[in-house]
C-alpha positions in Angstrom: 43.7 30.3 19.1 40.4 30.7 20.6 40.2 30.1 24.3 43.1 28.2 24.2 41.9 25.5 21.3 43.9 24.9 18.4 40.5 24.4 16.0 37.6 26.5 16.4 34.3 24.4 17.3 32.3 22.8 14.2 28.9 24.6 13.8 26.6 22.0 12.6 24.0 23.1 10.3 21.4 20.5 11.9 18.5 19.6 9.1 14.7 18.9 10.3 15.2 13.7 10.5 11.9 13.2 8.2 9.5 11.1 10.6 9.6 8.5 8.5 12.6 6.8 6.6 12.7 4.5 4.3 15.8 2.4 3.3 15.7 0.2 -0.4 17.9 -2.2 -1.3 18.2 -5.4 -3.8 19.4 -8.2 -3.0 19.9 -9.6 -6.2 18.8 -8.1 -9.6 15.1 -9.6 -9.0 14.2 -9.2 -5.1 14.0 -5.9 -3.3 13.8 -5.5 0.0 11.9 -1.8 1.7 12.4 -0.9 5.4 10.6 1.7 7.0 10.5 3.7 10.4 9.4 6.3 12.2 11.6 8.8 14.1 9.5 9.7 16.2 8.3 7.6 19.9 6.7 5.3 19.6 9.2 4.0 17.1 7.6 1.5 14.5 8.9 -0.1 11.4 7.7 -1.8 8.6 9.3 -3.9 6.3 8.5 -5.1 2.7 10.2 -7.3 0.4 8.9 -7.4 -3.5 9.9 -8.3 -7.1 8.7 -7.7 -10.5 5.9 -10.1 -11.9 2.8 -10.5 -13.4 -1.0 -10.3 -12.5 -4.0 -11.9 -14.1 -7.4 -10.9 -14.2 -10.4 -11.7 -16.7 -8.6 -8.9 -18.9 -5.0 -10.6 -19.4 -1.9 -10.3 -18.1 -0.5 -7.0 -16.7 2.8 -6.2 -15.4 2.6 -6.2 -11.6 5.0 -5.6 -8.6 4.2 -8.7 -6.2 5.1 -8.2 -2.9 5.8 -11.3 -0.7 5.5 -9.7 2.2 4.5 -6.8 4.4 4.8 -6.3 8.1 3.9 -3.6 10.4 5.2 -3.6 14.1 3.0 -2.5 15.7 -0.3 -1.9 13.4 -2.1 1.0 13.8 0.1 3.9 13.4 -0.2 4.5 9.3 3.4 2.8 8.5 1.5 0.3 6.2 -0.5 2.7 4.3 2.9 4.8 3.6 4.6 1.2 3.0 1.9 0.2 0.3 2.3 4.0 -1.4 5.8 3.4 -1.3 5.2 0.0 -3.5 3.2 1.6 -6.0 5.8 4.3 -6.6 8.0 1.7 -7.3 5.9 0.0 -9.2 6.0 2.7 -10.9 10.0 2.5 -11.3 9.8 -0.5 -12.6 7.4 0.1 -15.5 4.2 -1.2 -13.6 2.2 1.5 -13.7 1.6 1.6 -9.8 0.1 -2.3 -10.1 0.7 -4.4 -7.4 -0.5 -7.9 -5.4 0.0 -9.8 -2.4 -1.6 -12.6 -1.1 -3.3 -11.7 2.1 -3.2 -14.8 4.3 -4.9 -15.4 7.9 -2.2 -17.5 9.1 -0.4 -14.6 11.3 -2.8 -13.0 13.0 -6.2 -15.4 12.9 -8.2 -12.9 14.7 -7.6 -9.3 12.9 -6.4 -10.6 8.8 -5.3 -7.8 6.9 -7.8 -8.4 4.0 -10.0 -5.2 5.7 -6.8 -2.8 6.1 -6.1 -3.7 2.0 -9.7 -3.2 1.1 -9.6 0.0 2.4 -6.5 0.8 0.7 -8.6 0.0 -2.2 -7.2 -3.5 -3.0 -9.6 -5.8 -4.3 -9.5 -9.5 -5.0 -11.0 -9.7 -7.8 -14.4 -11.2 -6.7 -17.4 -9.0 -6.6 -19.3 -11.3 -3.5 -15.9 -11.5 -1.4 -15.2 -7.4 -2.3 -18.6 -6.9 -0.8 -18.9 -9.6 2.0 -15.1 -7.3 2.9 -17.1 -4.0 2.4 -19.7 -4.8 4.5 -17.0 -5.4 7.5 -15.8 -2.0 6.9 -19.3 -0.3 6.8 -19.5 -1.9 10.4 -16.4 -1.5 11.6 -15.9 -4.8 12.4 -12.9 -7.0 12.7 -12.8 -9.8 10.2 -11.3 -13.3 11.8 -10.1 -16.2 9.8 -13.7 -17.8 10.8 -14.6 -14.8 8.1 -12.2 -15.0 5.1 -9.9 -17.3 3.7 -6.4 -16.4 2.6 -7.0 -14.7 -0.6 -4.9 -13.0 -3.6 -5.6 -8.9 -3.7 -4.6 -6.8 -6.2 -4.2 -2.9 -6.4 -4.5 -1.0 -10.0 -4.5 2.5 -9.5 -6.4 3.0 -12.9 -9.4 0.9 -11.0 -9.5 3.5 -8.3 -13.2 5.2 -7.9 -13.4 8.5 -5.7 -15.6 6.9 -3.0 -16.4 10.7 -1.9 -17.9 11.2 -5.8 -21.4 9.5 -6.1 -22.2 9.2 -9.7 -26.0 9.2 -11.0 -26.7 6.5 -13.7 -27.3 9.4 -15.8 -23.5 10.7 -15.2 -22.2 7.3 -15.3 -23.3 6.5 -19.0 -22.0 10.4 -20.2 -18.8 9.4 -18.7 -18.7 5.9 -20.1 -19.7 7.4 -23.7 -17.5 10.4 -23.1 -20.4 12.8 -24.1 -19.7 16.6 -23.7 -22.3 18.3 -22.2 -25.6 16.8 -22.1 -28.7 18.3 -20.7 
């Protein structure tokens, strides 16, 4: 007995809480629903909820998580961005090949829509004038209203992705498009 206790104290080993955790479940064999938060003040969360379909694009059909919807409270603090890597992992899962799409609608917040946080995710919606007109926001750091944009479908396809940071000549382009070696 150790200062009169019948049971020594526990010794806990105490492990570092991740700041942010994410909790997945299904609610039936088709819809899956993603919650995320942050452990740290000021606590956010972040909830997603997604099932398996498909997307279409002037190529075909492709296999494509869709996600009906995604919701950050409160914006700002990078829980989206982790949310929407979280969706292409598990697009991933599911045989998608990172694909995913969401319809990003003004009707929730008319003066801030999400269309410019997904274009700089690197969503597009599949419409070189809009993908510009949204680029051009960006460049000027400029909210975009629902006086802007209408609702619009966006897709992300991680095999669409272009280093932004890498600025190809026209010269470089066509080697890499022809997949010539070393050309001088």
């Amino acid at each position: 007995m150790m200062n009169g206790m019948k049971y020594p104290p526990i010794k806990y080993s105490l492990k570092k809480i991740p700041d942010n955790l994410v909790y997945y479940s299904h609610k039936n064999k088709h819809y899956h629903d993603f919650m995320m938060s942050t452990t740290t003040k000021p606590f956010s969360t972040c909830y997603a909820y997604c099932n398996k379909g498909n997307y279409y694009n002037n190529e075909g059909y492709f296999p494509s998580l869709l996600v009906y919807m995604l919701k950050s409270n409160p914006q700002g603090n990078g829980l989206g961005s982790k949310m929407l890597d979280v969706m292409s992992n598990f697009s991933k899962k599911q045989g998608c090949e990172g694909r995913f799409h969401l319809f990003s609608t003004t009707l929730f917040s008319p003066n801030r829509i999400p269309h410019i946080f997904y274009r700089k995710y690197g969503m597009s919606t599949g419409y070189a004038q809009i993908d510009k007109k949204l680029d051009k926001f960006i460049k000027m750091g400029k909210p975009a209203t629902c006086e802007d944009f209408d609702s619009i479908l966006m897709h992300y396809s991680p095999t669409m992705q272009h280093n932004k940071k890498q600025k190809l000549t026209i010269f470089e382009r066509v080697k890499k498009f022809l997949h010539i070696g070393n050309i001088k």
